[in-house]
C-alpha positions in Angstrom: 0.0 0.0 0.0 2.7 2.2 0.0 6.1 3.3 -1.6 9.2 5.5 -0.6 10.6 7.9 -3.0 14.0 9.4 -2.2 14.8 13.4 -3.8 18.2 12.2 -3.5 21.1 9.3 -2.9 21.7 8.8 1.0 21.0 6.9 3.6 17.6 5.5 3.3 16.1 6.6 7.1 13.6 5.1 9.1 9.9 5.6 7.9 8.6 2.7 10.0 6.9 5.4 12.1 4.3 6.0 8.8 1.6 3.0 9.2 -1.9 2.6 7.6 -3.2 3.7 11.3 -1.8 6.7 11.6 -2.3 8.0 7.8 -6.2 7.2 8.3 -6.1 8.9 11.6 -4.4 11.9 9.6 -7.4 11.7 6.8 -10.2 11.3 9.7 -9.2 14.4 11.1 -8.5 16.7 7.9 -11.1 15.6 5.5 -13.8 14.0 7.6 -15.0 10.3 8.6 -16.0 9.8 5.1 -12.3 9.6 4.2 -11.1 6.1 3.2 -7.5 5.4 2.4 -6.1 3.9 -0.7 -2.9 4.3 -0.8 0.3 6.4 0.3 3.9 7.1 -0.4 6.6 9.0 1.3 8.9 11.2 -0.9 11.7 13.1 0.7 11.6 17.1 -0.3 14.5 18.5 1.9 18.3 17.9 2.3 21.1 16.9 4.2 21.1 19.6 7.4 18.0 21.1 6.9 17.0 18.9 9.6 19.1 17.8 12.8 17.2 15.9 15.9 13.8 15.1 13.8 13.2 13.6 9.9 11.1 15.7 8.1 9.3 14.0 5.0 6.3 14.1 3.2 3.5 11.3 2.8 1.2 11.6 -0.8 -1.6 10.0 0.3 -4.6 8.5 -1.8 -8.2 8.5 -0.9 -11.8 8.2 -1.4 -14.0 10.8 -0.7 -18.2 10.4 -1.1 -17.3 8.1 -4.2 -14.7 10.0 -5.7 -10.8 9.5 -5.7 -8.6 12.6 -4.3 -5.2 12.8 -3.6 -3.5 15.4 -0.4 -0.4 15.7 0.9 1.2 15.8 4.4 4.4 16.6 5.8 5.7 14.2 8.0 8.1 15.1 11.4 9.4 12.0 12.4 11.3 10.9 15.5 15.1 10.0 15.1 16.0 6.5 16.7 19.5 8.5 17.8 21.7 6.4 20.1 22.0 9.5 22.2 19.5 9.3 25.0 19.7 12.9 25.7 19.2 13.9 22.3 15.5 11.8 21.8 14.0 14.4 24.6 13.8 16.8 22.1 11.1 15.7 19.7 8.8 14.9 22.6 9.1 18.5 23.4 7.6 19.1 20.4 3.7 21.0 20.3 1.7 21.8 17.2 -1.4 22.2 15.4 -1.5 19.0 13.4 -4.0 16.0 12.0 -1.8 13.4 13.9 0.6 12.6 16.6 1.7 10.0 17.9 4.1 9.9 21.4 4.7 6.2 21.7 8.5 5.1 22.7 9.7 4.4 19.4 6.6 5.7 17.3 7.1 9.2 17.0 5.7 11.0 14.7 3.7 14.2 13.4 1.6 14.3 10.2 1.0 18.3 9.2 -0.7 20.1 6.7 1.3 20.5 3.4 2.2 24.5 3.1 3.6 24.3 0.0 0.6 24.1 -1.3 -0.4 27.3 -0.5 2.8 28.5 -1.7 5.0 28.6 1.5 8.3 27.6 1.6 11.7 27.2 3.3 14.1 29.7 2.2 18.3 29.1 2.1 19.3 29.3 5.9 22.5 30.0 4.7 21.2 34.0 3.5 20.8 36.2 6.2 16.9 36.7 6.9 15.6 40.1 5.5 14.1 43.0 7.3 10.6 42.7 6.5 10.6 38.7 7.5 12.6 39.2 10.7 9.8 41.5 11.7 7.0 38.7 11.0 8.9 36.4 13.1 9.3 38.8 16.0 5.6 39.8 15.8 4.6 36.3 16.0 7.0 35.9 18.4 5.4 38.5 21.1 2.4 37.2 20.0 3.0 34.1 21.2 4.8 34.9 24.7 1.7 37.2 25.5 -1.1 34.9 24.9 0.8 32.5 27.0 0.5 35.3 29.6 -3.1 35.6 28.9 -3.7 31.7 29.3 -1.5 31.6 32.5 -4.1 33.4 34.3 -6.8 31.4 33.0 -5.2 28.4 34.8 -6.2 27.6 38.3 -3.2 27.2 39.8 -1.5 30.3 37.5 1.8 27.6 36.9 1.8 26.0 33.6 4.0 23.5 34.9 0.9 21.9 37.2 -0.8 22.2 34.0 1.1 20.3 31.9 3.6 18.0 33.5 5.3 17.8 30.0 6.9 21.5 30.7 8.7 20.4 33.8 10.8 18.3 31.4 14.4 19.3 32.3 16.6 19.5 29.8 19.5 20.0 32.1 19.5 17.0 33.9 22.9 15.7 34.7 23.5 13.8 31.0 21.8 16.1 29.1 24.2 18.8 30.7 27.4 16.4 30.4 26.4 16.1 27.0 25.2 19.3 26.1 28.9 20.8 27.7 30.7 18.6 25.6 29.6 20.0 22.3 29.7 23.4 23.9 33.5 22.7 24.5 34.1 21.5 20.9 32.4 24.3 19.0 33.8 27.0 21.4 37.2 25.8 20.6 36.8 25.5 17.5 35.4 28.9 16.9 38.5 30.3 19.2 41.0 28.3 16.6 39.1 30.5 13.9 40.1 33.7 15.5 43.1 32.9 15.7 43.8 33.1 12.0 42.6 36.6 12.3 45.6 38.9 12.6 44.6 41.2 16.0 42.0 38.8 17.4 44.3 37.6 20.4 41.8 39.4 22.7 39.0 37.6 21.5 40.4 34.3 21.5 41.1 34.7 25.1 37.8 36.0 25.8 36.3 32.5 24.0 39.0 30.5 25.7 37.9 32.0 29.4 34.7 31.6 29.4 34.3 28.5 27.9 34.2 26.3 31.3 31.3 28.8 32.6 29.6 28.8 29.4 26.7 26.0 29.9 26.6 27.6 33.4 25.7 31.4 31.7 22.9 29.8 29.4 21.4 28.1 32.0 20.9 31.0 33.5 19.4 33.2 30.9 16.6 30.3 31.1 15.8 31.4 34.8 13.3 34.0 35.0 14.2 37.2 37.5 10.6 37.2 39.3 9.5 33.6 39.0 6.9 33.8 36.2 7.5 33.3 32.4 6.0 32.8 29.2 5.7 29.8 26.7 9.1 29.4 24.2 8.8 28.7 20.6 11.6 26.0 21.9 13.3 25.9 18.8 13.6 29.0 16.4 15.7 29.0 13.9 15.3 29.7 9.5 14.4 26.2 9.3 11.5 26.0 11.1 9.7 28.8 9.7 8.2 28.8 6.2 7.4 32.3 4.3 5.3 32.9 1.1 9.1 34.6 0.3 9.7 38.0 -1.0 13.4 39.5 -2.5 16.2 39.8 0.1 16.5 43.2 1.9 19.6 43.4 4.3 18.1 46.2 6.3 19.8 45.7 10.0 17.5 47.8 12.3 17.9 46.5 16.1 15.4 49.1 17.1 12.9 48.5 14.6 12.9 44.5 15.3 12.5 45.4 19.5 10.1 48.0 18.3 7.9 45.2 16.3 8.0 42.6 18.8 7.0 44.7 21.6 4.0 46.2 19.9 3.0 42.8 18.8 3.1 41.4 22.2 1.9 44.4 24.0 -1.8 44.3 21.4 -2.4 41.1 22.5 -2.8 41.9 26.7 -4.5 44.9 25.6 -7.4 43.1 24.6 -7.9 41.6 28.2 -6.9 44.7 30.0 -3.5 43.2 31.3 -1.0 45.5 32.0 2.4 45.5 30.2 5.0 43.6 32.4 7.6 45.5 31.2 8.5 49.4 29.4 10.4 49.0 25.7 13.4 50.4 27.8 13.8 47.5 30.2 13.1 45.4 27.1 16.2 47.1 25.7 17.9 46.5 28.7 17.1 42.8 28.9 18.5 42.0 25.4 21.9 44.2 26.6 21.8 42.0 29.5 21.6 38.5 27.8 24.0 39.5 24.6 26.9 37.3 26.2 23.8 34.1 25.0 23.3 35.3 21.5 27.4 35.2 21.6 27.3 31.7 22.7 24.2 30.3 20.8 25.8 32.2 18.0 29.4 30.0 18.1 27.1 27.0 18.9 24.7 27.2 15.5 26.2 29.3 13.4 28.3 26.3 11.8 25.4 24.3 11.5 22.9 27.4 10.0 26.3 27.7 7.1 27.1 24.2 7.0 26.8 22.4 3.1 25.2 18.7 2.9 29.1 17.2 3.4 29.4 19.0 6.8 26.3 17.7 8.1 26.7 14.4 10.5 24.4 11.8 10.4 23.0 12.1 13.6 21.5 8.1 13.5 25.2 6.6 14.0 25.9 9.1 17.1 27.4 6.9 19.7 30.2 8.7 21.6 29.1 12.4 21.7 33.1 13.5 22.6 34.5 11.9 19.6 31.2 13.1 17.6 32.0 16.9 18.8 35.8 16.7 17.7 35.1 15.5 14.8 32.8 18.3 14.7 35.6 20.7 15.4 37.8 19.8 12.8 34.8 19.8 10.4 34.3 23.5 11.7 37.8 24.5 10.5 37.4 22.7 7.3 34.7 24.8 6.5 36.2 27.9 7.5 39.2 27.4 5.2 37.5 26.6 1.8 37.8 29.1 -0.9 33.6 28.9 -1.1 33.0 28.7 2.4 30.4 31.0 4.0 31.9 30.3 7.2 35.1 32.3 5.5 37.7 33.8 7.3 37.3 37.7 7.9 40.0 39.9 6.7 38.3 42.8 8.5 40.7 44.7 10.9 39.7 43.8 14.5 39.2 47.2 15.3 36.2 47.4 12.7 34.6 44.1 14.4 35.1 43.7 17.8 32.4 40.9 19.2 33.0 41.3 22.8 32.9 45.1 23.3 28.7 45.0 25.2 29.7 41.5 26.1 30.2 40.3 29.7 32.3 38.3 31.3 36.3 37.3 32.3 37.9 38.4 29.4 35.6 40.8 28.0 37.6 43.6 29.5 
């Protein structure tokens, strides 16, 4: 009843998560009870590194409708069977508006509408995202945080963690923060040996190399909120995971117009129950001064992956010793840096023109 397609030569993954059961539950739920299935077929539409802890597919699917034969499409988000305990956590995280999902041990799996229908679609992650899309993001972004606000205080107990057990989930239980450290460690050092190809970087470097051993420590942090409440996180916000009906490029870099957008957005929506505003668009500013040393971090983190080609990506399925996975990471980072058609490419601009650690806090930023 059913065929793979693959878009191109690799490793054929796991689709053992995509049964009869759940594709009818899928059609039940989108196009009625009167939906009977007839047949289906996964074909892959993305690459190498688009995706990292999930597989993200898509299932054409045959069916019979009031006598009639249709055909629909859905995208599927399937569960990795990783090796790394720490690292399966992360699709049961997961919460969206679907037909299906499933959140049995070994069964993951989501089954979404198809956007690209409607003509939505990924964008490179390796271009920077334009001014007018950034915006979007941010205003769905407040949007977001503040309804959570709104539906916090519908709750009886006003704690979405008695709510939903799910959201007491700690990601930084003792393996996941060995684990998490470890590929901290390797991508910090190997954005430090970057630097160090840049003529009048030394302080830099040093400021990488120092705060390395604190680093986990800092991001944990930023997670803690200063009077005990807090809003719901996208969890996972990156180009990938957002899908635009995509315009031309427009490099516009506006730091007040993004804060300026997100706090209007999320300010209209606890207007319309009368909330007050938990905070003025200076302490907002303030706030993002406070946590740049966590972009700087995240930044070394992701940045590798956001630039890396389909050869840099690792196949995350074979993971078995995350320390020799992250060095082999690291020397994959300098790889990248070093070829001629790299975007990771080695800046020639004179440290005094770029200087990431000037609003940055910490042992060496000084």
């Amino acid at each position: 009843m059913y065929t793979f397609v693959m878009a191109e030569e690799a490793v054929i993954p796991s689709y053992s998560q995509v049964t009869d059961e759940k594709i009818q539950a899928a059609l039940t739920a989108d196009k009625g009870p009167g939906a009977k299935l007839v047949s289906w077929q996964v074909k892959d539409f993305t690459k190498k590194g688009d995706n990292y802890a999930c597989i993200v597919t898509s299932v054409i699917v045959q069916y019979t409708l009031e006598g009639a034969q249709h055909e629909t499409t859905y995208v599927a988000k399937i569960g990795r069977d990783m090796q790394v305990a720490s690292l399966k956590t992360m699709f049961r995280q997961i919460v969206a508006k679907c037909f299906h999902c499933c959140l049995d041990e070994g069964k993951e799996i989501l089954l979404m509408e198809d956007l690209r229908a409607r003509s939505f679609r990924m964008f490179d992650r390796q271009r920077g995202m334009d001014a007018a899309h950034a915006t979007l993001v941010l205003q769905e972004l407040g949007r977001l945080h503040a309804a959570s606000i709104l539906l916090d205080k519908t709750l009886p107990s006003h704690d979405f963690t008695k709510t939903w057990t799910c959201l007491t989930d700690d990601w930084t239980t003792d393996d996941e923060n060995k684990m998490f450290k470890t590929m901290t460690d390797h991508q910090l050092d190997g954005a430090a040996m970057i630097m160090k190809k840049i003529p009048n970087y030394e302080r830099v470097v040093r400021w990488i190399e120092g705060i390395k051993e604190t680093a986990v420590d800092i991001m944990k942090q930023s997670f803690r909120s200063e009077d005990g409440e807090g809003v719901l996180l996208h969890g996972d916000c990156w180009n990938n995971n957002v899908l635009f009906s995509f315009n031309g490029p427009d490099r516009i870099q506006n730091k007040e117009m993004f804060l300026k957008a997100y706090y209007d957005s999320f300010t209209s929506v606890l207007k319309t129950e009368d909330v007050s505003v938990p905070f003025t668009p200076e302490e907002l500013q303030q706030k993002l001064q406070d946590h740049m040393i966590y972009g700087a971090l995240v930044s070394m983190f992701l940045v590798p992956m956001v630039l890396s080609e389909a050869e840099d990506v690792p196949d995350l399925d074979s993971i078995t010793d995350m320390d020799k996975f992250s060095e082999g990471q690291k020397d994959v980072l300098i790889k990248m840096s070093e070829r001629n058609d790299s975007l990771l490419k080695l800046s020639s601009a004179p440290a005094n023109k770029i200087n990431p650690v000037t609003h940055l806090h910490g042992p060496m930023a000084q």
